[in-house]
N, C-alpha and C positions, 0 to 999 in steps of 0.2 A: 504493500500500500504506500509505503515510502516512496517518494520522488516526484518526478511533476505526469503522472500516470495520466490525468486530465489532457494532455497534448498528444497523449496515444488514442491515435482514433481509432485503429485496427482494422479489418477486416470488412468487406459493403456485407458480407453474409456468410455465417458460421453456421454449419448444419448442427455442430454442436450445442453453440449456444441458444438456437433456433429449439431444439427440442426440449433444452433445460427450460425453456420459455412457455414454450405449449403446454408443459406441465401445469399452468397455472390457467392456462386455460380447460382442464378437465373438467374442473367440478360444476362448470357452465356449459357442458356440453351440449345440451338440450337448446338453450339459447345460441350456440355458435350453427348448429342445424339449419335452427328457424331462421338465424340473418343470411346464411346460405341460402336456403328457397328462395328468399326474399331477394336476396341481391340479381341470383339466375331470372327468378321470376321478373323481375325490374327489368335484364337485358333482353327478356322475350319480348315483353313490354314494348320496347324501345325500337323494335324491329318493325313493329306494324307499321304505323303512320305515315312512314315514305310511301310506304306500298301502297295504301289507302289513296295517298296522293293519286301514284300512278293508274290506279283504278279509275279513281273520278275523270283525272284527265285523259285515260284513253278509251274510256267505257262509255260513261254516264254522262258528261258533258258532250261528246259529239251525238249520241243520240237523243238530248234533250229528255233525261230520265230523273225527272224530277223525287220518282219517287227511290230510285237508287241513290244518288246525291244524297238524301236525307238519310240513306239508311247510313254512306258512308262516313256522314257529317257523325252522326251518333254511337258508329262505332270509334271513329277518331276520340272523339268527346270523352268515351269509356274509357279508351285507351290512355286520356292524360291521367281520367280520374286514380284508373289502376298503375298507374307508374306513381302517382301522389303520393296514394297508399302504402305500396310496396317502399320506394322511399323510406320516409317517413316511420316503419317498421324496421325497416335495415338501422337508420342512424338510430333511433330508439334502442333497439336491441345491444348494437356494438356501443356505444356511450353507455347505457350501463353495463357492459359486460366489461368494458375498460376501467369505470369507475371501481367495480369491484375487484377486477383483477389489481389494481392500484391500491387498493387497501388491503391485499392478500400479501403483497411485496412491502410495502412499507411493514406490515404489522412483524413481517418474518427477518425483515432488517433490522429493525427495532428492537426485536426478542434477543437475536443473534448480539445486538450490540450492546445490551443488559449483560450477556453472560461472558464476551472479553474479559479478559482480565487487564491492570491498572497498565503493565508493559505495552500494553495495545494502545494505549490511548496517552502515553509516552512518546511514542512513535508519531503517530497521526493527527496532524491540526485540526482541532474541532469545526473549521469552517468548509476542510476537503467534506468531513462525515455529514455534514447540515447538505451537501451538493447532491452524495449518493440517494438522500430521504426524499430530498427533494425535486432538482431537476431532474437528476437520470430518473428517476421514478415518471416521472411525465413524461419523458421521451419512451417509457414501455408505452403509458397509455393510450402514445396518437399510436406507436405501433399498432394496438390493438382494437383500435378505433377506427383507425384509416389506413392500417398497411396488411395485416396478415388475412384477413375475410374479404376486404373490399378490391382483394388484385384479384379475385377468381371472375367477381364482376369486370372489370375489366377487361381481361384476357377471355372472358367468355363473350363479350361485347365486342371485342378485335375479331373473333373470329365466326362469329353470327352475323356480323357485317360483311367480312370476304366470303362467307358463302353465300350470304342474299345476292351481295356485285357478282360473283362468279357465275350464277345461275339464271341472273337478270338480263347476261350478256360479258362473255369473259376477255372479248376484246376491248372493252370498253373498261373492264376492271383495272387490267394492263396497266390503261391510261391513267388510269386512280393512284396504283399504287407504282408509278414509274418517282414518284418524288420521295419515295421514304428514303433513299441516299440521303438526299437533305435532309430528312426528320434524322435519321442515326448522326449525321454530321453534328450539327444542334446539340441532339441529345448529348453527345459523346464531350462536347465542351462542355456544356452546362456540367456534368456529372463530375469532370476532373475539377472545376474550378469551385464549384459548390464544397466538393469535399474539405477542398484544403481551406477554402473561408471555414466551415461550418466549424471544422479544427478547432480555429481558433478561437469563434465566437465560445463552443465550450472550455476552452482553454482560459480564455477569460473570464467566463461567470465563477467558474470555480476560484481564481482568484479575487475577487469581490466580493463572493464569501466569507474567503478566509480573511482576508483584509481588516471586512468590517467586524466579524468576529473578534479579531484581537483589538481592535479601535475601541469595540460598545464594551467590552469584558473592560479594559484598560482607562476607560473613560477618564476614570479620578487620575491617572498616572499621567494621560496625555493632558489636562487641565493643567496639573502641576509643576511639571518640568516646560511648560508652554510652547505646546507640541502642537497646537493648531494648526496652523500655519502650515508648517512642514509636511502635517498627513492631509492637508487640504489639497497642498501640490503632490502629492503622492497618490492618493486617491482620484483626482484630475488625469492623471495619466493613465491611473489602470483603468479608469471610467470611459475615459477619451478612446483609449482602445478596444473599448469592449464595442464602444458608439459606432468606431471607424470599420470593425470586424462586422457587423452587422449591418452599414451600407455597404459593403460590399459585397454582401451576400444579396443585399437588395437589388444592387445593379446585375447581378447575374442575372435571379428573378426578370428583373423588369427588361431582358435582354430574352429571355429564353422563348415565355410567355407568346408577345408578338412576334418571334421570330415563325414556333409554328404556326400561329395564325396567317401568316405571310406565308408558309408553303403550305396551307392550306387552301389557301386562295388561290394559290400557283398549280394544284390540284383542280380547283375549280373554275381556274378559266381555261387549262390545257381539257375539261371534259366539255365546256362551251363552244370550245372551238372546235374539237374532234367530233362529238357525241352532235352537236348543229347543223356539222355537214352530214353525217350522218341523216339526222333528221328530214334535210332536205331533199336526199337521195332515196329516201325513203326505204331506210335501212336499218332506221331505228325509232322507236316512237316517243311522240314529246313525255311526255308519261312518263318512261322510263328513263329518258334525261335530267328529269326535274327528280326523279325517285334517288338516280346517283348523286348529284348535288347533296340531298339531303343525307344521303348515308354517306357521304363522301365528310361533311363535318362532320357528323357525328364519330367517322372512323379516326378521326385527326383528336379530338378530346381524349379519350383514354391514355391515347402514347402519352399528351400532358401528362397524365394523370401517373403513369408510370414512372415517369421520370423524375417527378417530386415524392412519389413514392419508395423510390430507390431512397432518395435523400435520409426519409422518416426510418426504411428499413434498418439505412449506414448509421443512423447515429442512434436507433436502439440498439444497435450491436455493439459501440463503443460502452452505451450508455450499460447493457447488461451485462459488458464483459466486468466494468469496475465494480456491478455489484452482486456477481457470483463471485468475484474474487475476491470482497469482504464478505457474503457470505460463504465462501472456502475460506476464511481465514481461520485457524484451530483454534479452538476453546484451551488453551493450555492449563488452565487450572479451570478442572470440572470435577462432578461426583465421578467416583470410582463405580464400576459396573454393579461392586456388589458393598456399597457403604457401610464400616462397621456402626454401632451404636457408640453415641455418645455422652457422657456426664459427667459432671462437674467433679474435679479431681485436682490435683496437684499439675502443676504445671511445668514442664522441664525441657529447656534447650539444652539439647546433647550435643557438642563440636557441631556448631552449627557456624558454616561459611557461608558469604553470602556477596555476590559485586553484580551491582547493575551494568557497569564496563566489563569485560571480559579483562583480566589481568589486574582490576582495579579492586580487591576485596573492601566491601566496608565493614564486614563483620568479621572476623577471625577466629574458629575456634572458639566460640562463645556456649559457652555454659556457665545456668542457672538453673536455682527452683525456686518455685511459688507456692509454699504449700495452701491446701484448700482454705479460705480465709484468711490468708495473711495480706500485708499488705507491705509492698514493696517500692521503692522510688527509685529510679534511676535517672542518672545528671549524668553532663561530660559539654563538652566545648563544641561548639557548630563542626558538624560530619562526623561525629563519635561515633557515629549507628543509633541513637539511640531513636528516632521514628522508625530505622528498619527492622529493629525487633517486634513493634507496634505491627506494619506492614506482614512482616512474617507469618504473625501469631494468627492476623484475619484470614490469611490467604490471599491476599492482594497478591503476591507472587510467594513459590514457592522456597526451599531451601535446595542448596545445590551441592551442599555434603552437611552430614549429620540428619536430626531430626529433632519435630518439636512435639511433643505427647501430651495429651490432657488424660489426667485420670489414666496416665499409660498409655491410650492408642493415638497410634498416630497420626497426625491432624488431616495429612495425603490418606489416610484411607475413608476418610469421611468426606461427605459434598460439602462445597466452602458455605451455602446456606446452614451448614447444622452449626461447624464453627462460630461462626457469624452470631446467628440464635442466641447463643450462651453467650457471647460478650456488648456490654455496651463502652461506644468509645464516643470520647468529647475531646474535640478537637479543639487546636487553638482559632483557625479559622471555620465559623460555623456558616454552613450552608442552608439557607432557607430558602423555601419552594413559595411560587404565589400560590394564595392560597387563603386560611385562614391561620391564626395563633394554634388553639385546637386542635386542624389539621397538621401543621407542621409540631405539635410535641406527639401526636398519636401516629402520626407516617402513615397512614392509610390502613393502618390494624385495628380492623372492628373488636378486635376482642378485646383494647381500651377503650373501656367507657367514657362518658363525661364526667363523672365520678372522679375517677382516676385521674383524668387528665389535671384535674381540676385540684386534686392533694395530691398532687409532682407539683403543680403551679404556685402553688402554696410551699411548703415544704422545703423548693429553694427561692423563696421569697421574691418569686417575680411575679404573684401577683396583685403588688402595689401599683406595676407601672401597667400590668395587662389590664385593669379594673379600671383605670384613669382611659383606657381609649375605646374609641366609641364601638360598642355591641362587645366588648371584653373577649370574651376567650375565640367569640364568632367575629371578632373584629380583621380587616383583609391585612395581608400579609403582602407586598410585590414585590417581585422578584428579588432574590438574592437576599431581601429583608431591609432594602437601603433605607426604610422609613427608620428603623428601629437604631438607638446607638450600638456599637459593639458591646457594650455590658449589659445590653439585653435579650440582646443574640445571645451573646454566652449564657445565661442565665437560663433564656430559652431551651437550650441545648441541654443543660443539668435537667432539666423536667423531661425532656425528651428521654435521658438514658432511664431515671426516676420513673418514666411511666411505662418501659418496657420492662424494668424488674429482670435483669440480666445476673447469674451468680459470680459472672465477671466484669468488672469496669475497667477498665483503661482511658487513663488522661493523658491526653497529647497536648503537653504544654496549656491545659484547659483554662488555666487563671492567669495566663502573661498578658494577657490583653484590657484584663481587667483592673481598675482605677484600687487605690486601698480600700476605701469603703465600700465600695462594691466586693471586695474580696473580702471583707468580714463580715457580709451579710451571708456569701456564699460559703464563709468558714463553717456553720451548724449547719449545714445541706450538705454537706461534704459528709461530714460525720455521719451523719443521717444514710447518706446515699453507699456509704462505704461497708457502714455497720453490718455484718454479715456475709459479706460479698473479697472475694477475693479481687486484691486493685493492685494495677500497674499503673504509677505516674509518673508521667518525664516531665520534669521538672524544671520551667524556667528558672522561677524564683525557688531558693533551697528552702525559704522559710514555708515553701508549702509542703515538704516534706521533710521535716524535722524531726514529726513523729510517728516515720513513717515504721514498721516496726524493722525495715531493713533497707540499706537503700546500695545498691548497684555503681560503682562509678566507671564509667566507660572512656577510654582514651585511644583514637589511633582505633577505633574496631574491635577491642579488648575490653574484657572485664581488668580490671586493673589493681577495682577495693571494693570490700563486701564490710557492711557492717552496720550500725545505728549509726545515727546523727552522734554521738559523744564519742564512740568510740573512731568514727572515719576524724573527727578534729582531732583525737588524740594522738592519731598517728600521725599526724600531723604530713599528709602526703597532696595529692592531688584533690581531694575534696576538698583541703582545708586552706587549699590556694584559691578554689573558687568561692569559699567561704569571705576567705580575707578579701577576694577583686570584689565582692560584692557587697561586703556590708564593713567594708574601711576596716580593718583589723589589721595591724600589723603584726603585735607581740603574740596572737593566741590565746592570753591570758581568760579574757572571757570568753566564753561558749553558750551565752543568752539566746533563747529560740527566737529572741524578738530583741535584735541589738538596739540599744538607744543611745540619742549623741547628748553630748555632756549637758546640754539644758533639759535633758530626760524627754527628752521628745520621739519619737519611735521615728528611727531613720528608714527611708523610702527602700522598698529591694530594684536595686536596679538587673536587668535582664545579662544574663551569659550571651546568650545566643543559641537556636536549637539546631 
């Protein structure tokens, strides 16, 4: 999925990817039938009315047969109504048979793109994946709309036509179709030049995507560093290209169009001329002059129709090939065929290695325990590992020597949902969904009540500020949460882990974001939240793991110091250095859980870094 794949147009038509396609057309088989009749029956249709012509003008008007005329007036008449109809059925049928196959393929991308694991979406910019959802999904729909069912009409209409001309007079056909040299000429430019436009135009939308993607995500970052400007002229350019790619595709278009109408016409005045003298030699009847005219455009419309159809076919081929090939992409951390059961236990990394770069380890040889309700903290200096044991433990990615075991089994034998299940984790960046309050502490789990929701809300004391906004707990949430400050979001997020009742917690630097007062209101919620529950916290600040009953010190990817809060200062090693950078100690003398400066005022903790 890496690289600029969006510039790979591939193939006008893959039989392979052709059938992985049609598969999605099975379960509307029934309606793909009925738009079949419908389309044949339309090209039957379409056959008559010249004919009828030639009737009237070489039957009924030189015998003054008034009451013929009127019959062929009324079968004409039928004949539009029944081509209306037939229409009218065809695009009905294939519009919703597209629309549904569009939500057959989105839903199955979508599923697919829930169960990647975190390495997948390392790799991949969130605005390529927004392209696969969206455009290439629309490029299946006109496929199935207007390319895969509606060429049979077509091609059955090409050839229901040359055998009407064939049979009406096949020297005369001759003359018809003496100009499709020029329709292939046409065609054959339009088709090379289209392609490599079309290239590009998706070449471009895909980068405007991604563009805007990181522009709207980044908002506050491009305001701050006063980046306007810059991504104004940046965005001009990718915009300007997408603009310049797309007339250019227009001018093909608007080249192509009138060109077959102009050898259409060159069709229709070479049968004027030949099919006339004819007529005057009395060799062929007006009738049937006036009948080739008629079928003679009509036989020129389809080739159009082909040839913008090849276009729709080429770029659902691109369009499907990128997304069978994120749906090929492997689930690399899934349930196992036959998942052990799992329960809350002691928790134990065994020589567990671990490097997101190949040669670059962040973990080393790392071994701990957890036992069942204990509670554990680990610190270390920014890139110690200490979020990748976090990471680990979920199954966000796997271990790639040793293992990590709950209650003994090990966590690869179980689906990362059962993992997951037993632990709740609070981040220092927390993520809310639009939505309601409610909804985002329940996540969409009917089996928290309002109840529940409602003592987690309480419990970690955020509902002073949920009660102050309008309709409380049912009050709207937008996106990301940008209404709310960060110590509410966090706040939020303690109710959240609070109302799933997990026998495992883990804090991912949960309180570095938060103000002091706000961290001593969420000191009794801690307690609260912890009481019973075996907890992992990485620790920005030390003073929120002081009393932790063990705490972890990680250096370089290593366990380094294991031991409580008095005994890692006694030894006065790597903890007691990040002790000292953080709360001003030189000599060590004191070891106060809450250092104060000499006018007794509780001095601030300022952050290590994680």
């Amino acid at each position: 999925m890496v690289g600029h794949d969006d510039d790979v147009l591939g193939k006008a038509y893959d039989a392979r990817l052709m059938r992985r396609l049609l598969v999605f057309l099975r379960p509307y088989r029934l309606q793909v039938v009925a738009a079949v009749a419908a389309i044949v029956g339309l090209s039957i249709v379409q056959l008559v009315p010249p004919y009828l012509t030639k009737t009237a003008i070489d039957t009924y008007i030189p015998a003054g047969d008034d009451v013929g005329l009127g019959m062929v007036a009324v079968l004409y008449l039928v004949m539009l109504v029944a081509a209306f109809l037939l229409e009218w059925a065809q695009t009905w049928t294939m519009q919703m048979i597209g629309q549904r196959v569009m939500f057959d393929v989105r839903m199955q991308v979508f599923t697919h793109l829930q169960r990647l694991d975190v390495r997948f979406y390392d790799r991949n910019p969130v605005g390529r994946l927004m392209t696969r959802v969206t455009t290439d999904v629309d490029a299946l729909n006109e496929l199935f709309t207007a390319g895969v069912v509606s060429v049979f009409g077509d091609v059955f209409t090409l050839v229901g036509i040359l055998g009407v001309l064939v049979w009406l007079d096949w020297r005369l056909a001759l003359v018809a179709v003496s100009v499709l040299p020029l329709i292939a000429m046409v065609t054959q430019w339009f088709r090379v030049h289209v392609r490599e436009s079309y290239r590009t135009v998706r070449a471009r939308i895909a980068r405007i995507n991604a563009f805007l993607q990181e522009r709207i995500s980044g908002a506050t970052t491009v305001q701050l560093f006063r980046r306007e400007a810059a991504d104004f002229e940046a965005f001009d350019e990718i915009n300007r290209a997408h603009r310049d790619a797309n007339i250019e595709a227009i001018f093909y278009y608007a080249v192509f169009y009138p060109a077959v109408e102009l050898v259409s016409a060159l069709a229709a005045s070479l049968l004027i001329w030949v099919g006339g003298g004819w007529v005057e030699e009395g060799g062929l009847t007006l009738g049937s002059l006036v009948a080739f005219l008629q079928y003679a455009q009509r036989f020129f419309r389809p080739i159009s129709d082909l040839s913008e159809k090849f276009n729709v076919l080429q770029g659902a081929m691109a369009s499907s090939e990128r997304i069978f090939g994120l749906l090929d992409t492997p689930v690399e951390i899934d349930a196992p065929r036959r998942p052990r059961a799992l329960a809350p236990g002691p928790i134990r990394f065994e020589h567990v290695t671990f490097a997101y770069v190949p040669g670059e380890p962040v973990l080393k040889d790392v071994s701990f325990e957890v036992q069942l309700g204990q509670r554990v903290g680990i610190v270390g200096a920014t890139g110690s590992g200490k979020t990748t044991i976090v990471n680990l433990l979920l199954r966000f990615y796997d271990v790639q020597s040793g293992r990590i075991t709950i209650g003994g089994v090990d966590i690869r034998d179980c689906s990362p949902a059962q993992v997951r299940a037993m632990c709740g984790l609070v981040l220092q960046d927390v993520h809310l969904f639009s939505g309601t309050i409610a909804g985002n502490v329940r996540l969409g789990d009917p089996a928290i009540t309002d109840g529940q929701v409602r003592s987690a809300v309480e419990a970690v004391h955020a509902a002073g500020f949920v009660d102050r906004l309008p309709g409380g707990l049912q009050a709207s949430v937008v996106e990301r949460g940008s209404t709310l400050s960060v110590g509410q979001r966090q706040l939020l997020s303690f109710a959240r882990a609070l109302a799933l009742d997990p026998p495992v917690l883990i804090l991912d630097e949960a309180t570095s974001s938060v103000d002091t007062e706000t961290e001593v209101l969420i000191g009794d919620a801690l307690r609260t939240l912890m009481r019973g529950r075996t907890t992992i916290a990485i620790a920005h600040r030390l003073s929120t793991i002081q009393n932790m009953d063990s705490i972890l010190v990680l250096h370089k990817g290593e366990v380094r110091e294991r031991g409580t809060h008095q005994e890692l200062l006694a030894a006065r090693g790597i903890y007691r250095r990040l002790y000292d950078l953080q709360f001003g100690g030189g000599s060590g003398a004191a070891a106060s859980p809450t250092p104060v400066a000499p006018s007794g005022s509780p001095l601030p903790a300022a952050g290590t870094g994680g």
